[in-house]
C-alpha positions as CSV (number, residue, x, y, z in Angstrom):
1,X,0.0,0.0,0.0
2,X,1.1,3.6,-0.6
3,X,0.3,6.5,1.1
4,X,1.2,10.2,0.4
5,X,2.4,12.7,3.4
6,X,1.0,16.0,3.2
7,X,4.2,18.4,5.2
8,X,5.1,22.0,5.2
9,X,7.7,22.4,3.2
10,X,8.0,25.7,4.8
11,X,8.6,24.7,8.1
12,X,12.3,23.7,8.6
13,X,11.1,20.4,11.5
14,X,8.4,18.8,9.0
15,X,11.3,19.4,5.7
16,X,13.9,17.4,8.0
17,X,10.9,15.2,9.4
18,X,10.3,14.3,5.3
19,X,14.0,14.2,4.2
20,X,14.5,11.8,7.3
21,X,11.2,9.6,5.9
22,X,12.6,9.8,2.3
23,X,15.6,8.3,3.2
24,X,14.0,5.6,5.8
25,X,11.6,4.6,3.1
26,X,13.3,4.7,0.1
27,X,9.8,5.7,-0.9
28,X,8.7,2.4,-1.3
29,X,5.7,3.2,1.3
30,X,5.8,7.1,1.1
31,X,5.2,10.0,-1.2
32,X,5.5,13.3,-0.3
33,X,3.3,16.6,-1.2
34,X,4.4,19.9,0.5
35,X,1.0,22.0,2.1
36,X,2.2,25.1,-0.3
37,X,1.3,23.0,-3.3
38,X,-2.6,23.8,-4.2
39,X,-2.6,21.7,-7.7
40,X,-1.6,18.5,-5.9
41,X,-3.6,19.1,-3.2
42,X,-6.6,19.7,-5.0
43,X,-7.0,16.2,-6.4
44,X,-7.2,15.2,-2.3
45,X,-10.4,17.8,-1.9
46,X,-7.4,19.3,0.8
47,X,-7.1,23.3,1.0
48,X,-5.2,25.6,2.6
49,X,-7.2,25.6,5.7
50,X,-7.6,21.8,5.8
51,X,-4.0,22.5,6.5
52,X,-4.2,24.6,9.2
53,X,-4.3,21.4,11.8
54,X,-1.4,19.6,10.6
55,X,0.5,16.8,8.9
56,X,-1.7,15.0,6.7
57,X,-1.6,11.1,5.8
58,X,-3.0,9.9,2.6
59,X,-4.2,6.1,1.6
60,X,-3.5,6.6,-2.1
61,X,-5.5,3.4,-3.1
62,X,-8.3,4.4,-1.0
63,X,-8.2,8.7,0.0
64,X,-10.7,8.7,2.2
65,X,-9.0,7.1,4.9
66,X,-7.0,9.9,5.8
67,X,-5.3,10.7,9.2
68,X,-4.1,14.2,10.7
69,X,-2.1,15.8,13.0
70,X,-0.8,13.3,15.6
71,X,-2.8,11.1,14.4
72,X,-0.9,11.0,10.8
73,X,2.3,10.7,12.8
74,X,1.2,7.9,14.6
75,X,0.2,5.7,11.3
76,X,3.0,6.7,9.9
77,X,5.3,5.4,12.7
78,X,2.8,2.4,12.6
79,X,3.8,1.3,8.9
80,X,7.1,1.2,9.3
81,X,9.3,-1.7,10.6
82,X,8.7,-1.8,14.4
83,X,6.5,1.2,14.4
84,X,3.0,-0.8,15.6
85,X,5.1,-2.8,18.8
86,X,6.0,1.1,19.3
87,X,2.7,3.0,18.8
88,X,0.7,0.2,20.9
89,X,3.3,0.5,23.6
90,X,3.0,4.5,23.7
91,X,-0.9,4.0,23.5
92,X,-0.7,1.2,26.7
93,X,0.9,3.9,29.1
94,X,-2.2,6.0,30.4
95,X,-1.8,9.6,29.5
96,X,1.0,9.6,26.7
97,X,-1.6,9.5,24.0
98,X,-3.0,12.3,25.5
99,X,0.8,14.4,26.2
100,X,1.6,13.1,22.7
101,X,-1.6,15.1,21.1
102,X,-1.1,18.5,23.2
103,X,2.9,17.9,22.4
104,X,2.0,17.8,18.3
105,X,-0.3,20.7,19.0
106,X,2.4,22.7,20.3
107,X,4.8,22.0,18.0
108,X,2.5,22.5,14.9
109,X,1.2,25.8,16.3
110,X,4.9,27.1,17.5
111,X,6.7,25.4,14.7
112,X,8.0,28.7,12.6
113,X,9.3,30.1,16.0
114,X,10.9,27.6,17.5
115,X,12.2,25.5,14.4
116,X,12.5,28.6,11.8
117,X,10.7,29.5,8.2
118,X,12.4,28.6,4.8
119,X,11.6,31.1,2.3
């Protein structure tokens, strides 16, 4: 199955976050569109505001199983090798998924500041 990660190619975290994945992957599981692209996005139904809450992750064979924010990081960590021992461990301890979400928040809402803005 393939999927396509929706990042902000702006943001200097989600670029690194994407070159990191690339490399990983091999994009043999991944495929990348950056938020600032509005032609790509488009043929998801996905706008700028859509946007607005995060990361998106794509089932290409099937786009309307889509997850965001955390919860795109989390599948994504899921689908790759040791990801779902991982994620299910995270999920088992009571409260991480809950410090994970407000954590992603933060990030995602402070991510210009604290990480920096490619131009």
């Amino acid at each position: 199955m393939k999927y396509q990660v929706v990042y902000d190619s702006k943001c200097n975290l989600c670029s690194k976050f994407a070159q990191i994945l690339k490399q990983f992957d091999r994009e043999q599981t991944f495929s990348y569109i950056p938020m600032q692209d509005p032609i790509a996005l488009a043929d998801y139904g996905i706008t700028p505001t859509d946007c607005e809450a995060g990361m998106i992750l794509i089932e290409i064979d099937n786009p309307s199983r889509r997850w965001q924010g955390s919860a795109a990081a989390e599948e994504i960590a899921c689908l790759l090798p040791l990801g779902e021992a991982f994620i299910a461990a995270y999920r088992a301890i009571p409260g991480m998924k809950w410090l994970g979400d407000r954590s992603y928040e933060q990030i995602r809402d402070h991510r210009y500041q604290w990480f920096g803005e490619r131009h």
